[in-house]
C-alpha positions as CSV (number, residue, x, y, z in Angstrom):
1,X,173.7,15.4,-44.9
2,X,173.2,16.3,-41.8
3,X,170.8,14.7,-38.6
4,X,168.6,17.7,-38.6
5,X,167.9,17.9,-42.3
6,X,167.9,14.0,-42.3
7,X,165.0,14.1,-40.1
8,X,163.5,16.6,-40.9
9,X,162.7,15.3,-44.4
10,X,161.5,12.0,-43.0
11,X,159.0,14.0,-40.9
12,X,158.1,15.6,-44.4
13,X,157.6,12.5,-45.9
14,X,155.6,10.9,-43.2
15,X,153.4,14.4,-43.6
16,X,153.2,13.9,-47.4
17,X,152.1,10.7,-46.7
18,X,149.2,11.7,-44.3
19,X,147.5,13.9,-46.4
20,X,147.7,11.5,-49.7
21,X,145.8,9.2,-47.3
22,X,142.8,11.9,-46.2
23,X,142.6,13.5,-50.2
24,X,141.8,10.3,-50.8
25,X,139.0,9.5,-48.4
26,X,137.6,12.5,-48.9
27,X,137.5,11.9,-52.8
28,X,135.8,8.5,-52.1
29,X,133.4,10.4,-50.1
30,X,132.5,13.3,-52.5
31,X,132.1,10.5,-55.6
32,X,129.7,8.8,-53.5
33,X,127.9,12.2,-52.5
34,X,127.7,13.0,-56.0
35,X,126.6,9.7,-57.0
36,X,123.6,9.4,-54.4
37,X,122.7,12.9,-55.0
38,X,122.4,11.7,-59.2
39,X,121.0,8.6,-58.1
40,X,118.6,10.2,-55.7
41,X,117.2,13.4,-58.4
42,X,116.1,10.5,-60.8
43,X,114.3,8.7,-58.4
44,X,112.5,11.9,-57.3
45,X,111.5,12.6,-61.0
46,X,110.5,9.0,-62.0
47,X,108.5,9.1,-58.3
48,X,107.0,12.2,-59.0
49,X,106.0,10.9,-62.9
50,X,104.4,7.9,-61.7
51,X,102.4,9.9,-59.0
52,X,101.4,12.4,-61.7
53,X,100.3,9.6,-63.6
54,X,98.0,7.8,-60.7
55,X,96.4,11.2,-60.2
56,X,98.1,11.8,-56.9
57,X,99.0,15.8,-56.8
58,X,102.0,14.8,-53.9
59,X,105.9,15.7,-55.4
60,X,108.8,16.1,-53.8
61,X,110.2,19.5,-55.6
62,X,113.6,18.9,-57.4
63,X,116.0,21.3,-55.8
64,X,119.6,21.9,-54.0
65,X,118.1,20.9,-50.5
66,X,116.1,17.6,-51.8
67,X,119.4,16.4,-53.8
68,X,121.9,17.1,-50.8
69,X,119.3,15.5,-48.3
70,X,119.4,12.3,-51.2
71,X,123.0,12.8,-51.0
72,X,124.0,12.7,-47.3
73,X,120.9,10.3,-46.1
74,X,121.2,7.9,-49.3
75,X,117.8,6.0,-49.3
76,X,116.6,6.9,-46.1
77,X,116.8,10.4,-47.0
78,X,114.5,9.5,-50.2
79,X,112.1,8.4,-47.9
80,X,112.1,11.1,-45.4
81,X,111.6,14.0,-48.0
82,X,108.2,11.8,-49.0
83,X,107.1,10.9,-45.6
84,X,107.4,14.5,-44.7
85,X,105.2,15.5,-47.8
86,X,102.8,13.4,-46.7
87,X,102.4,14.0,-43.2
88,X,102.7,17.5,-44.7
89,X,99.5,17.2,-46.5
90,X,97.6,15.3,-44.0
């Protein structure tokens, strides 16, 4: 073997190596994505039930932005979408 091909597949490997390391992160960080989003659209719902049910007409609607707001902002982002409802219907 030569020097050049005998580097040049350590560089490979080192490469390989890289991009195992950032597929992962960004696996972790779509499962958590996915999970808050899940997390997040039943908390709407069961919110919006138990508002129904106190005879307050004030519900977040159940759709692609309110889940990926859920989803990047986690709790606070649960809370945003209701605080802007509300100062909404002020």
């Amino acid at each position: 073997m030569q020097t050049t091909t005998g580097m040049l597949l350590i560089v490979a490997a080192c490469v390989l190596v890289l991009l195992i390391g950032v597929l992962r992160r960004k696996a972790a960080f779509l499962l958590h994505f996915f999970v808050r989003m899940l997390v997040g659209g039943v908390a709407i719902y069961v919110t919006n039930g138990c508002l129904a049910s106190a005879g307050i007409g004030l519900g977040v609607g159940l759709n692609l932005w309110s889940l990926c707001t859920v989803g990047c902002l986690g709790t606070g982002g649960f809370g945003l979408l209701y605080a802007i409802l509300l100062y909404m219907n002020l």
